[in-house]
Backbone bond lengths (Angstrom), bond angles and torsions (degrees), N, CA, C in turn:
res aa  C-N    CA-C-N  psi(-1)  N-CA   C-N-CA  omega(-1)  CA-C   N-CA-C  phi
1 X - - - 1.459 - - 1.532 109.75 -
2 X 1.399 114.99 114.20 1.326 115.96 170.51 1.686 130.89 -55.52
3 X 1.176 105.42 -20.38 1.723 112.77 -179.13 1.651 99.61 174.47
4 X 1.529 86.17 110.02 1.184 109.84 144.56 1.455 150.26 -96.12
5 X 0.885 109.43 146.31 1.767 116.46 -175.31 1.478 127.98 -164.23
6 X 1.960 84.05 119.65 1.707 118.31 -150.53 1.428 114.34 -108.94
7 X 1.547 116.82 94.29 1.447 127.13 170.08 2.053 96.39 54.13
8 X 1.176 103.10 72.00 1.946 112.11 -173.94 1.930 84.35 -116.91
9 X 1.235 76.81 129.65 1.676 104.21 175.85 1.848 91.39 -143.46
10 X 1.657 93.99 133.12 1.775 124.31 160.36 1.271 129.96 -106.63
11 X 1.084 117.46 62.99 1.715 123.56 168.28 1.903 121.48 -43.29
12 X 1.436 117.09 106.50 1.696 111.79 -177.09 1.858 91.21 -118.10
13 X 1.452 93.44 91.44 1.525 98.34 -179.87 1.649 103.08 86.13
14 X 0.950 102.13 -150.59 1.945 96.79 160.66 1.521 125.66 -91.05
15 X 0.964 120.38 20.03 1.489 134.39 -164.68 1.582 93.92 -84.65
16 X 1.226 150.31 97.87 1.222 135.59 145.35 1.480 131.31 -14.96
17 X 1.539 155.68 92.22 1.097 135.49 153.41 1.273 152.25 -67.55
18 X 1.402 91.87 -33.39 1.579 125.85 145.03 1.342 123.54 -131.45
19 X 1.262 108.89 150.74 1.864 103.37 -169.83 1.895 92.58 -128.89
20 X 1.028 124.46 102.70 1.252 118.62 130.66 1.711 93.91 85.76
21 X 1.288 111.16 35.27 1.441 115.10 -171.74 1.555 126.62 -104.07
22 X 1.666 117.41 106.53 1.377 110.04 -173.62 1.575 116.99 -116.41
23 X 1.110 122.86 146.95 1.606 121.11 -164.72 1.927 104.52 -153.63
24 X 1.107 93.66 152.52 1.920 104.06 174.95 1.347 108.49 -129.33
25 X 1.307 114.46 122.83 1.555 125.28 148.81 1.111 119.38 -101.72
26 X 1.548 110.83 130.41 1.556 111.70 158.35 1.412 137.93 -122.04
27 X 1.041 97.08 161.69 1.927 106.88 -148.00 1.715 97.07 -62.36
28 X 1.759 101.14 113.84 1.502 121.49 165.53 1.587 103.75 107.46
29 X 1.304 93.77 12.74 1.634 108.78 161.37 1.782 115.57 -98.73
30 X 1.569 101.97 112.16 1.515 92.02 153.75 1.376 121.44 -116.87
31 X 1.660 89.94 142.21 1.538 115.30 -163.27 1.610 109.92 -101.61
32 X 1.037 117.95 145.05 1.830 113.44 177.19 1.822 86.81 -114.10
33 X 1.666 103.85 129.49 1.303 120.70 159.43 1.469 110.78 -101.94
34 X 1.654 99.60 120.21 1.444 99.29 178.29 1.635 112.99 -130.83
35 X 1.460 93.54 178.75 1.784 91.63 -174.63 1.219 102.00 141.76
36 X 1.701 117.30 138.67 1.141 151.40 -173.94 1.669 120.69 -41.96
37 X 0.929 128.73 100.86 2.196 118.03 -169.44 1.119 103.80 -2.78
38 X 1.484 133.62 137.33 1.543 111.92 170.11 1.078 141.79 89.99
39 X 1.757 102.67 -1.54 1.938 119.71 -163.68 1.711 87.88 -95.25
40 X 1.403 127.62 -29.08 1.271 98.98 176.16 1.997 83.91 134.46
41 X 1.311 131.86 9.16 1.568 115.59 -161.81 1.600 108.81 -86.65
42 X 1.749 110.38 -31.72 1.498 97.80 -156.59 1.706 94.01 -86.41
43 X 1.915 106.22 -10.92 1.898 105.00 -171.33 1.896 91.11 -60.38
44 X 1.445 102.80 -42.80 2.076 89.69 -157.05 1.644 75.13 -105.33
45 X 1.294 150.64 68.81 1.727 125.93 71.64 1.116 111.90 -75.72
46 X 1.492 146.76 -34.71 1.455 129.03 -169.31 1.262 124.44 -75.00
47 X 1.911 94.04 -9.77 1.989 80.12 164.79 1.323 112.34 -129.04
48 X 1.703 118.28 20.32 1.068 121.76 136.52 1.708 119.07 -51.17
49 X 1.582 128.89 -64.11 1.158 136.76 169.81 1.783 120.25 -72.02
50 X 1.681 97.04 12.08 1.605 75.07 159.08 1.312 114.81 105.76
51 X 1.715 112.88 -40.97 1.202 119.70 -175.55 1.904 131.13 -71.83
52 X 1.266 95.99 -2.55 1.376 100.79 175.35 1.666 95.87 -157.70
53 X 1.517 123.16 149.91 1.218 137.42 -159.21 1.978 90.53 -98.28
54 X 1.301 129.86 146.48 1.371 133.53 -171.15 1.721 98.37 -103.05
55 X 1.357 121.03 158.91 1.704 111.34 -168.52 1.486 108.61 -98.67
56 X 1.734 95.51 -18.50 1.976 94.73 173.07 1.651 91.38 -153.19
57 X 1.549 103.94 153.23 1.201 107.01 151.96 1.860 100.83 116.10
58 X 0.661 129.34 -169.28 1.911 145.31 -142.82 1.765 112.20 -143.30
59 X 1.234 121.43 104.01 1.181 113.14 174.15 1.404 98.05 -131.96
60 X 1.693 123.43 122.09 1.531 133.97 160.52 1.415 119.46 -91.02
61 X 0.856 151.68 127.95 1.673 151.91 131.44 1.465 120.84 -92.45
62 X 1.603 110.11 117.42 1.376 121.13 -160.43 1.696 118.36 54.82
63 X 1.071 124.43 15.38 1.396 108.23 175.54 1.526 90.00 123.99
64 X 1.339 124.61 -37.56 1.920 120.33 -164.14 1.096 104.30 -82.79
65 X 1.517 128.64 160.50 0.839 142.00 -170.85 1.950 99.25 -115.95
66 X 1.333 106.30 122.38 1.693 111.60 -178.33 1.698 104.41 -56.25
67 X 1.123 121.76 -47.72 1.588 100.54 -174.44 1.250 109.48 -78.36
68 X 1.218 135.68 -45.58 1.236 158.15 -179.74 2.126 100.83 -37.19
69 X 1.369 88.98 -87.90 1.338 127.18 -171.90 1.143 120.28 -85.78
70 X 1.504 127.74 29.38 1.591 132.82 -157.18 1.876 102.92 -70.43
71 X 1.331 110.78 -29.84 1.389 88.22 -158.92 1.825 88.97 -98.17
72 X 1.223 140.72 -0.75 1.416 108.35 160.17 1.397 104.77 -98.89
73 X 1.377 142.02 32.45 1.222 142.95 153.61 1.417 118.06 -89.46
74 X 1.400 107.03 -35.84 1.673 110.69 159.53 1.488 123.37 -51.48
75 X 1.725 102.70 -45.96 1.386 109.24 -177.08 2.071 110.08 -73.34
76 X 1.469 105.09 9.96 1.148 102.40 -166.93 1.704 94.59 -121.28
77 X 1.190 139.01 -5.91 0.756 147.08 -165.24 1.976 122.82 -120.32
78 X 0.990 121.74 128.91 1.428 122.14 173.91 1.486 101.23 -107.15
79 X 1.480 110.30 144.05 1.592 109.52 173.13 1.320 105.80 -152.79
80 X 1.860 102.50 143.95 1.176 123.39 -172.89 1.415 105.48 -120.24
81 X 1.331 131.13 106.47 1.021 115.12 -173.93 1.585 99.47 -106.60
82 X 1.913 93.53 170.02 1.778 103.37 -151.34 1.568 97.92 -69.37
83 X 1.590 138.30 -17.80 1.306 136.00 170.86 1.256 102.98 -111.68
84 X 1.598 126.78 102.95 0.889 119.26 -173.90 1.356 123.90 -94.35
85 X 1.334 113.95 139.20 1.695 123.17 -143.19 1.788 102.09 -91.53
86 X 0.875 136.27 71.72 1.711 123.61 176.46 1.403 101.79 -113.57
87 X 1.977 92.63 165.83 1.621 93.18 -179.09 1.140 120.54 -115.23
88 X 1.257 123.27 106.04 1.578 158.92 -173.23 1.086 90.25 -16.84
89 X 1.422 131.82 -92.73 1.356 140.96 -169.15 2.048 129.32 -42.36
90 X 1.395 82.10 1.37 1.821 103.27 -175.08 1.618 110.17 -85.16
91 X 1.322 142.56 155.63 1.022 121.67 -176.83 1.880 93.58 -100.62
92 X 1.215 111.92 -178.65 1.797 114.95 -175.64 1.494 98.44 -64.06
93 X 1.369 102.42 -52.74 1.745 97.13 -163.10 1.625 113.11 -66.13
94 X 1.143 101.13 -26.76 1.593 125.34 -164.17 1.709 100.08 -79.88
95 X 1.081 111.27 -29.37 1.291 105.86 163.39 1.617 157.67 -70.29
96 X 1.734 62.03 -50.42 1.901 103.79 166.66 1.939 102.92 -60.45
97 X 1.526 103.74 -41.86 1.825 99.42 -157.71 1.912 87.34 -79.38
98 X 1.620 123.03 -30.09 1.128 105.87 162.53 1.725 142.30 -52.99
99 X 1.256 92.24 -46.56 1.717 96.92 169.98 1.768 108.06 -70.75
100 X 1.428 99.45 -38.21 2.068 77.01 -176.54 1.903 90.17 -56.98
101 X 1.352 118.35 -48.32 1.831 97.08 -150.95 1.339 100.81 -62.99
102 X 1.299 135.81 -14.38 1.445 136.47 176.12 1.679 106.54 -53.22
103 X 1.641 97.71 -18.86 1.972 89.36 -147.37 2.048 76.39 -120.17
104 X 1.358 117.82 18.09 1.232 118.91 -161.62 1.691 121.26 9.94
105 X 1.585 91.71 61.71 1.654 110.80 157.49 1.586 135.65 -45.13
106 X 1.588 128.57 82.17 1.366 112.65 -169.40 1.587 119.93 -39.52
107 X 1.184 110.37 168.65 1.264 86.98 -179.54 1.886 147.19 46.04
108 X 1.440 107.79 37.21 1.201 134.06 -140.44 2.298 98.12 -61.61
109 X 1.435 93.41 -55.89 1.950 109.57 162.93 1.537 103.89 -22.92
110 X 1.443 101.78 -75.09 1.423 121.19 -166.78 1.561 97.28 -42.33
111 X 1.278 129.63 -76.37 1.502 123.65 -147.29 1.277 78.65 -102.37
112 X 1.279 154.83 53.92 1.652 134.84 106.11 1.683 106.80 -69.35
113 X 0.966 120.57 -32.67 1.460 133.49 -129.70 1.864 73.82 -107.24
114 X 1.070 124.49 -61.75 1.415 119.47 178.34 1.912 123.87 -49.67
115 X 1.593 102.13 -50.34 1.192 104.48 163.49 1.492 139.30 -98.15
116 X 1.785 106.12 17.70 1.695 118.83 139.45 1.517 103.82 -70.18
117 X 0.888 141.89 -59.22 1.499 142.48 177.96 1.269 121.61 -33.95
118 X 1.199 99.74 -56.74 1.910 129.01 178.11 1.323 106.47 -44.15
119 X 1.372 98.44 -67.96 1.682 106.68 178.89 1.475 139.82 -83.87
120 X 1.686 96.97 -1.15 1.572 109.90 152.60 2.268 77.91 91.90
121 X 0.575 126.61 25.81 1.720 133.16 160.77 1.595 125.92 -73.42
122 X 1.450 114.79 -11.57 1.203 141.17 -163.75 1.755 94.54 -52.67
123 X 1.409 127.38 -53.08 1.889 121.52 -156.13 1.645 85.67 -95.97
124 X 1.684 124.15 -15.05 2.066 110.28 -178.36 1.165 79.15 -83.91
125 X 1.574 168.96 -69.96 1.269 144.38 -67.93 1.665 119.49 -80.99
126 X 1.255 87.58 -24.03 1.828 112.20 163.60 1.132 126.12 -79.83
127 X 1.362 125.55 -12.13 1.450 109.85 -164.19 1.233 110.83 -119.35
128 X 1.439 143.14 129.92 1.774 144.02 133.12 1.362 96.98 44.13
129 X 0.905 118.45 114.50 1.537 110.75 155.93 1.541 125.35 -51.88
130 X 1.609 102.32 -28.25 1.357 108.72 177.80 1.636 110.51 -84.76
131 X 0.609 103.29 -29.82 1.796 102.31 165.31 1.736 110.30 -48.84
132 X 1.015 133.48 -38.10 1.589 142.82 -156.64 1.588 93.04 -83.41
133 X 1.889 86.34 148.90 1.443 100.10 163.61 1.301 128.83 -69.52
134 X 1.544 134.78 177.38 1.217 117.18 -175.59 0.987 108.17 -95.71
135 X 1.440 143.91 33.77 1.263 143.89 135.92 1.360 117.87 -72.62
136 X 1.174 110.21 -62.29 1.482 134.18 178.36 1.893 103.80 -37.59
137 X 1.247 110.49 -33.28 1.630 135.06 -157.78 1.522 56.69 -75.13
138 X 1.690 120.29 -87.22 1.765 123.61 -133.13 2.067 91.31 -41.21
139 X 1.222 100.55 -74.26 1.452 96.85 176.30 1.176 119.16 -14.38
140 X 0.992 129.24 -85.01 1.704 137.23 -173.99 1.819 89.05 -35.73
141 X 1.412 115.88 -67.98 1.269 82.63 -171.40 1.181 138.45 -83.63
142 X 1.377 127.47 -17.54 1.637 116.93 150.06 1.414 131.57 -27.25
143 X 1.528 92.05 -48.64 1.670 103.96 155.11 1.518 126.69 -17.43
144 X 1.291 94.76 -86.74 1.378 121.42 179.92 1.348 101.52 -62.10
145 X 1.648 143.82 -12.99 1.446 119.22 -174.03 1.844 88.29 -93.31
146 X 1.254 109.31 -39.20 1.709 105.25 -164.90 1.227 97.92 -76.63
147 X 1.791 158.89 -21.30 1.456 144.48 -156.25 1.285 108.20 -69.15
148 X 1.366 144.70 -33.83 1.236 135.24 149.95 1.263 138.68 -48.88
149 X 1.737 117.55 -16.62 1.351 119.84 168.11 1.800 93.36 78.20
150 X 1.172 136.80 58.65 1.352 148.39 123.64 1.439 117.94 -7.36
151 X 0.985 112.56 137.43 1.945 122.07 161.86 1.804 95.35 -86.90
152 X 1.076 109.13 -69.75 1.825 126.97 177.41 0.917 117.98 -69.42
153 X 1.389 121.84 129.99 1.805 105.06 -179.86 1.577 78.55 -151.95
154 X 2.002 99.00 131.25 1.742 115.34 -150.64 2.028 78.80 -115.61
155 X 1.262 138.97 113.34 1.140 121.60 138.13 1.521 123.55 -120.54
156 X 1.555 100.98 152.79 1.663 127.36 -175.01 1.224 92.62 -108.03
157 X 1.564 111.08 121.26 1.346 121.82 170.26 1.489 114.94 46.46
158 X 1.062 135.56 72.23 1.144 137.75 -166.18 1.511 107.16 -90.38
159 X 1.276 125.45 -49.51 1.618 139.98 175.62 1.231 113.54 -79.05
160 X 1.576 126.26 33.34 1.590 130.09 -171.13 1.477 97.07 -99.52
161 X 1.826 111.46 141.75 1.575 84.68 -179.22 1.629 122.80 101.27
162 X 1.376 136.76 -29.37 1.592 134.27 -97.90 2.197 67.45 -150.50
163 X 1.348 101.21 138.17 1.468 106.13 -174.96 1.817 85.53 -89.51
164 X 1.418 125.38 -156.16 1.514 131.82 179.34 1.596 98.43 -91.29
165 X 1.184 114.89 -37.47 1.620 112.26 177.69 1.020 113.75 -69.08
166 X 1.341 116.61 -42.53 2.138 125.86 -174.94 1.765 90.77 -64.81
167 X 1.301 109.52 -41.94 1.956 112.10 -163.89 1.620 93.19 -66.70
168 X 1.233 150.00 -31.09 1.378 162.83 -131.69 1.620 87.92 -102.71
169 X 1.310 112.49 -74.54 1.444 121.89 -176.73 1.190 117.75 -52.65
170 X 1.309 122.68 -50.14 1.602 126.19 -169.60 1.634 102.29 -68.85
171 X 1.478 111.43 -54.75 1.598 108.66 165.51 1.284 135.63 -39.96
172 X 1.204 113.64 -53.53 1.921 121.30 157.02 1.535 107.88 -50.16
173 X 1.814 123.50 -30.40 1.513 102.05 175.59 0.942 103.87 -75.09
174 X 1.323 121.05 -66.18 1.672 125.55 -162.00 1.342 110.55 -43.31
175 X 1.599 127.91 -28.22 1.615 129.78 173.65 1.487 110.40 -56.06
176 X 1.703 102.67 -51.74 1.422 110.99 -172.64 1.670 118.31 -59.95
177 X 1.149 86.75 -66.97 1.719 107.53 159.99 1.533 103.17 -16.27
178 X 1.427 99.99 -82.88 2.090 104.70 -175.57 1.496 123.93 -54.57
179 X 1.494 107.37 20.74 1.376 115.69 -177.77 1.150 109.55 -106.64
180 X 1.178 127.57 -9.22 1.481 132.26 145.26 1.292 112.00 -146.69
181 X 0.931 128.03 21.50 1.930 117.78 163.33 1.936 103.18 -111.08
182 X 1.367 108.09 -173.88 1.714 111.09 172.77 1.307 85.71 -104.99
183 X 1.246 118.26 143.93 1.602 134.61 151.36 1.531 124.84 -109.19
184 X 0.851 103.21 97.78 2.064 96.47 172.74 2.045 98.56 -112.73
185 X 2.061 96.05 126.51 1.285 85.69 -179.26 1.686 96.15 -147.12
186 X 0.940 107.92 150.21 1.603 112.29 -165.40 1.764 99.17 -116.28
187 X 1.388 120.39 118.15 1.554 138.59 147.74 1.701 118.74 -108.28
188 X 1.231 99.31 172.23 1.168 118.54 171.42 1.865 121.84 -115.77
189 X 1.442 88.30 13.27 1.464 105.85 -177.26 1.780 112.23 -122.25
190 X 1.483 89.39 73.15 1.959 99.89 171.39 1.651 117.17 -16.59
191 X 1.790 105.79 -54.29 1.431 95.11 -162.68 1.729 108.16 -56.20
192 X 1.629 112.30 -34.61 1.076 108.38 172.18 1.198 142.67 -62.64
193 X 1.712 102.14 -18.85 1.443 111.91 162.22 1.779 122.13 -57.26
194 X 1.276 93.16 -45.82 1.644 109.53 -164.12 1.637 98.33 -69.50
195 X 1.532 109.96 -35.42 1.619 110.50 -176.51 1.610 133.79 -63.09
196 X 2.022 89.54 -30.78 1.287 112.22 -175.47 1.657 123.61 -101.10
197 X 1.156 89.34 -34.36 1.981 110.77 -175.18 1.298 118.80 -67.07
198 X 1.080 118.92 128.68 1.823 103.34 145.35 1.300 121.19 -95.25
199 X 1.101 120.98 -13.95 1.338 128.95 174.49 1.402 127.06 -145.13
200 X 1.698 113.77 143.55 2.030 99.33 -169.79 1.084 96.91 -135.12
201 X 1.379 113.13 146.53 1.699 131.14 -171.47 1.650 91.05 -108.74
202 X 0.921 116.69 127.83 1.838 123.70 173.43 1.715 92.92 -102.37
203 X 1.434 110.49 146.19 1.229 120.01 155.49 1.489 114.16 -156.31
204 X 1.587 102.20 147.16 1.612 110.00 -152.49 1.742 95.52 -135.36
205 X 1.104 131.83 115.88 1.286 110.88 153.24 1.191 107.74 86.94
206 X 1.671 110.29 26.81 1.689 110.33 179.58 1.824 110.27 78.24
207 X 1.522 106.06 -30.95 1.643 90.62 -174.29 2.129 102.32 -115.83
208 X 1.344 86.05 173.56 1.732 88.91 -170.74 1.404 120.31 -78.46
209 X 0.975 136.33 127.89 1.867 120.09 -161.27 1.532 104.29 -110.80
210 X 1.301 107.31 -23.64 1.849 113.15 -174.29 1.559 90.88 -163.48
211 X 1.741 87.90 141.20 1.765 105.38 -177.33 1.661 96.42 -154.34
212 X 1.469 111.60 94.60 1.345 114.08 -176.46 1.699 120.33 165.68
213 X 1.173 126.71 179.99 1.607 113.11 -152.78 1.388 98.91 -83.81
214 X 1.434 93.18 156.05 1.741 105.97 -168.93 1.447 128.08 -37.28
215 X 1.538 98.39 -51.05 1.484 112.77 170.93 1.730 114.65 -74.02
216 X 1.354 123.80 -36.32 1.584 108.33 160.38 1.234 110.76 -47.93
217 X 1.162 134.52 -41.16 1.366 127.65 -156.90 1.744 105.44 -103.02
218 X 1.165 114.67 11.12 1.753 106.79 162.71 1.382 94.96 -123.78
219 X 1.141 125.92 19.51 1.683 129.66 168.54 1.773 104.21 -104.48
220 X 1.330 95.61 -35.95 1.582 96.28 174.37 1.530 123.30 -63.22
221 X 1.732 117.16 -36.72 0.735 136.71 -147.53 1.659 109.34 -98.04
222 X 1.921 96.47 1.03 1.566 87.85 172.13 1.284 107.72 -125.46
223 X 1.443 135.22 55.05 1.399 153.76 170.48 1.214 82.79 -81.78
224 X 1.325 115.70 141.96 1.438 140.53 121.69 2.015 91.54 105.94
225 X 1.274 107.69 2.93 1.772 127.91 -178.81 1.163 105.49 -76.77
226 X 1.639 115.40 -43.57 1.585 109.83 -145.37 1.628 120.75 56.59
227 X 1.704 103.36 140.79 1.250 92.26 -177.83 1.688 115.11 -96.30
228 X 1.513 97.85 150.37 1.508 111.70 -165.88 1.614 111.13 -98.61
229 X 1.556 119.02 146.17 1.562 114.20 -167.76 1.843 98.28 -149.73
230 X 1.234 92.91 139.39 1.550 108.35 -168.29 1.336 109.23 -91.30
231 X 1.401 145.00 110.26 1.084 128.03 -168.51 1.692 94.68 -108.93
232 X 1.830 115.64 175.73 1.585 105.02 126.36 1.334 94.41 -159.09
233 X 1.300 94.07 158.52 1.623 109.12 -176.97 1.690 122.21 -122.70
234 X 1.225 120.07 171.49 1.595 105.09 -131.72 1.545 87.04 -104.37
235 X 1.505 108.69 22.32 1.637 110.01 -170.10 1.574 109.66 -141.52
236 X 1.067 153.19 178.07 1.292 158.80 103.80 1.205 144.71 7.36
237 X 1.644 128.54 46.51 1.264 120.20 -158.95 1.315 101.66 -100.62
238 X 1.933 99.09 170.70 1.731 99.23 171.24 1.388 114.00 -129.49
239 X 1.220 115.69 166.58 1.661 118.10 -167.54 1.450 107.74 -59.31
240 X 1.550 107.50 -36.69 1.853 85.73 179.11 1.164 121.90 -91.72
241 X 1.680 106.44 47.57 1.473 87.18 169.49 1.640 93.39 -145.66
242 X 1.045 113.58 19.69 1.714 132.14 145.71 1.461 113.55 -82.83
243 X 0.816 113.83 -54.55 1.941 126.14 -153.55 1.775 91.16 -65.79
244 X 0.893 123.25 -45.67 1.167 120.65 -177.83 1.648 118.38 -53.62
245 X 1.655 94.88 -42.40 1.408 84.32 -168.05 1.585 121.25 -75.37
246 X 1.673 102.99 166.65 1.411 112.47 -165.56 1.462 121.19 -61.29
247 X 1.257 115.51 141.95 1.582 126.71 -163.63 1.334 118.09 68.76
248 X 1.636 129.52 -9.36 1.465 119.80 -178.27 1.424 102.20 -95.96
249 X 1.278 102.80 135.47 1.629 122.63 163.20 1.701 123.96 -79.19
250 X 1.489 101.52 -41.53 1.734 83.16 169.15 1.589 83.27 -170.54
251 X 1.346 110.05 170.18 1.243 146.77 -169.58 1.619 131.87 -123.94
252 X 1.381 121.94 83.87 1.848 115.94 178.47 1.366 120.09 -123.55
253 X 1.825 93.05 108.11 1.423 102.30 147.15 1.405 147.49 11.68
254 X 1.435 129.32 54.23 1.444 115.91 -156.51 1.087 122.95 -70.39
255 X 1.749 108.52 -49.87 1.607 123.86 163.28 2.037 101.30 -164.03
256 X 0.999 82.91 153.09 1.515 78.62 158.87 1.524 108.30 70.25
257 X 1.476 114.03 -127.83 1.336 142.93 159.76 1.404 115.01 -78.48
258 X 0.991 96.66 -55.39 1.525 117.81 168.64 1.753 118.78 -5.86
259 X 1.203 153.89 97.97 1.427 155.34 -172.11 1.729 122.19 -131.18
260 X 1.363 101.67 120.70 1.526 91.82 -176.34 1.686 94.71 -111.15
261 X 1.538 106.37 143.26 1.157 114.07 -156.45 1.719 92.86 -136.18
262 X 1.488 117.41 124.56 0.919 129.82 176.30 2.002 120.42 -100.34
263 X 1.442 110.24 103.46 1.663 94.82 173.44 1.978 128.94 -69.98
264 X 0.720 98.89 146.84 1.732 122.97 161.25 1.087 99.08 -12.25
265 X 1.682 119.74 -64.18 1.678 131.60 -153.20 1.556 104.16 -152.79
266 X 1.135 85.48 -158.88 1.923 91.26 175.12 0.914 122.86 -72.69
267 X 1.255 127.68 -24.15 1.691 139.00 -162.19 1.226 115.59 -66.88
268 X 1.334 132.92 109.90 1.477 146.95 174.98 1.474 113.00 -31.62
269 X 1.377 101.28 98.63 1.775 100.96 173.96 1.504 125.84 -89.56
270 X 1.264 112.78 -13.11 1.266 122.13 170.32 2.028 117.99 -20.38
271 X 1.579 107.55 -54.95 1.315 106.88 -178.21 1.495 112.85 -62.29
272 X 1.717 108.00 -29.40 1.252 104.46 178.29 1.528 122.80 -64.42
273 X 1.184 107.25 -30.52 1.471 102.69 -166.19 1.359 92.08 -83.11
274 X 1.759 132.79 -51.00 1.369 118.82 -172.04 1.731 113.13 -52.66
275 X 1.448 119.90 -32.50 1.694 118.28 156.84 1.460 107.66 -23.30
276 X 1.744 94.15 -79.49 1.793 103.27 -172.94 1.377 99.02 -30.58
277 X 1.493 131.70 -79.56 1.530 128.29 -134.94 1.739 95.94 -76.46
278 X 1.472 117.04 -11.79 1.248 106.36 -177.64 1.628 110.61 -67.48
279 X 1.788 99.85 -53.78 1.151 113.71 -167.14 2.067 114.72 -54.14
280 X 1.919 98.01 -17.95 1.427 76.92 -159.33 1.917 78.42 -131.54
281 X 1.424 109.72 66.04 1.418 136.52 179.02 1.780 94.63 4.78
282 X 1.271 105.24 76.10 1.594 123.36 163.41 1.726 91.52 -116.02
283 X 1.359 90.67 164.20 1.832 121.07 -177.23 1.634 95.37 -120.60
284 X 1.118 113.96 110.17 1.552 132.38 159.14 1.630 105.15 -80.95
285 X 1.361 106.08 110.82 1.805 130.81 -149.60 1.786 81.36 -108.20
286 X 1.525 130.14 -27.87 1.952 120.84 -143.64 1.836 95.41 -162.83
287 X 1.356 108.53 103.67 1.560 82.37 164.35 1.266 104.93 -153.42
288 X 0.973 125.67 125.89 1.808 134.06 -163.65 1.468 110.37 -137.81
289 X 0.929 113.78 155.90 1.387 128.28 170.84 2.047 99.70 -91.18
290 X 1.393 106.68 142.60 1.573 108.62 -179.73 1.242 92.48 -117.51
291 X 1.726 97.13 120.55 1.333 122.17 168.49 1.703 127.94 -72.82
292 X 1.263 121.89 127.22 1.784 131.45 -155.55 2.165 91.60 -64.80
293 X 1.192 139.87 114.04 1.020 136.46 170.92 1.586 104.51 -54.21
294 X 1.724 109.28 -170.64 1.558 92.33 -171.32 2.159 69.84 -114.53
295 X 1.446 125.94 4.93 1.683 104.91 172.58 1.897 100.24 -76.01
296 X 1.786 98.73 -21.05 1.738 94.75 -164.25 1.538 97.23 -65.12
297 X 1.146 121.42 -49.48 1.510 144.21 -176.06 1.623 99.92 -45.35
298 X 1.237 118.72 -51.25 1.351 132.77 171.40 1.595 116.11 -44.79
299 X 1.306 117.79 -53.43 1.217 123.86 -155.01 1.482 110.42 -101.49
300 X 1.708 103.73 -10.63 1.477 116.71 171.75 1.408 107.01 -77.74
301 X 1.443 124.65 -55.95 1.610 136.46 155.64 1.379 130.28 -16.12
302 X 1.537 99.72 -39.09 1.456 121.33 -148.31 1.749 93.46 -108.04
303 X 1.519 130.13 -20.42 0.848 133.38 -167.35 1.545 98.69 70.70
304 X 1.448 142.30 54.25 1.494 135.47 156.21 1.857 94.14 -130.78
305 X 1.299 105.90 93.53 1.465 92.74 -179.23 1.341 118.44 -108.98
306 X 1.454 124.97 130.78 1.225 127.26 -145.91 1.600 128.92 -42.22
């Protein structure tokens, strides 16, 4: 198990940050950590990586124990944190050959020169760090979390910043990457969750609300919803003469013809409504079942429901 974490609670004053929170990653798993500003994600990466001590509870990476064992957990760990800290006035390369000698990298040239490549840095490699876009910034620091060659690699917001082409590239690494390293990385951008993850830990309120694969967890998230189905029909209908029918709970207007129709329960209403248009010689032109997103899933979790 690449990182563990055993009943870890963060007290700042009496404020809970985390309450009582335990989770497993394993190595060549990437995980999306998610949750609302404030749910508690960047406190348990920072003492996953070391950077802040937890007030109860058990955290391992590779076998070490973070209080215990902090400094070969560093050496086991890459971190991106969600403001990423570099020094402006440094040039790219000049930076990069600084952090490998920090991590006393043999051959220090070599794996700058490998992970300018890596990260697509190849036309900045000369310039100020402060000169660069803020993509270019994310680069540099991914950089610097992978040049040691990590088992763990912790990123916060990693794709912040990032044009659709820069988001394209970094996604194909981080895939590659999780093919033999652990990845745990926290956005606020679902599609990227669903693109990158196999699995997402939600946390709300300091505690964990869902820990499991993407699609379990937007299947979970539509209990007690009923499932919803988009119809339209090639005529003029009106709400009271939906609402009535059996198993539907309510009925809204989208535009037009257009009708979103919500059932009772789970039970597939689709035949029902094609009944209706049969019975009252309408042409059903659109009719789908609407699938639960994994932001709807999100916001059901999160207590923000749409």
């Amino acid at each position: 198990m690449s990182v563990s974490v055993k009943n870890i609670s963060k007290f700042y004053g009496e404020q809970p940050a985390l309450d009582d929170v335990s989770l497993e990653i394993k190595t060549g798993e990437i995980v999306g950590f998610l949750g609302p500003n404030g749910a508690g994600k960047s406190t348990m990466m920072k003492i996953i990586s070391c950077f802040i001590p937890p007030s109860k509870g058990i955290v391992e990476v590779c076998g070490y124990n973070v209080m215990l064992d902090s400094i070969h957990v560093r050496k086991e760990v890459g971190y991106l944190p969600e403001h990423n800290p570099l020094y402006l006035e440094m040039y790219v390369k000049e930076y990069l050959e600084f952090i490998a000698g920090i991590h006393r990298i043999r051959s220090p040239w070599k794996r700058v020169s490998e992970m300018i490549g890596m990260v697509g840095l190849g036309p900045e490699q000369n310039k100020k760090i402060g000169a660069l876009s803020k993509g270019y910034r994310q680069r540099v620091g991914l950089a610097q979390a992978m040049i040691h060659s990590p088992k763990v690699l912790i990123l916060d917001e990693p794709t912040s910043g990032l044009d659709p082409n820069q988001l394209e590239d970094i996604r194909q690494l981080i895939k590659m990457i999780g093919t033999e390293k652990t990845v745990m990385l926290s956005t606020h951008i679902m599609q990227e969750v669903e693109a990158m993850c196999e699995r997402i830990i939600i946390i709300n309120r300091g505690r964990i609300v869902a820990n499991d694969k993407t699609g379990v967890v937007r299947k979970k998230a539509e209990t007690g919803t009923g499932n919803v189905v988009v119809v339209e029909f090639d005529k003029t209908v009106a709400r009271n003469q939906l609402t009535p029918l059996k198993g539907i709970r309510d009925a809204e207007n989208i535009k037009g013809n257009f009708w979103r129709i919500q059932a009772t329960g789970k039970e597939d209403i689709r035949g029902i409504i094609f009944q209706f248009a049969v019975d009252r010689n309408l042409q059903v032109l659109t009719l789908q079942k609407e699938e639960k997103s994994l932001e709807d899933a999100f916001k059901e979790l999160t207590g923000k429901k749409g």
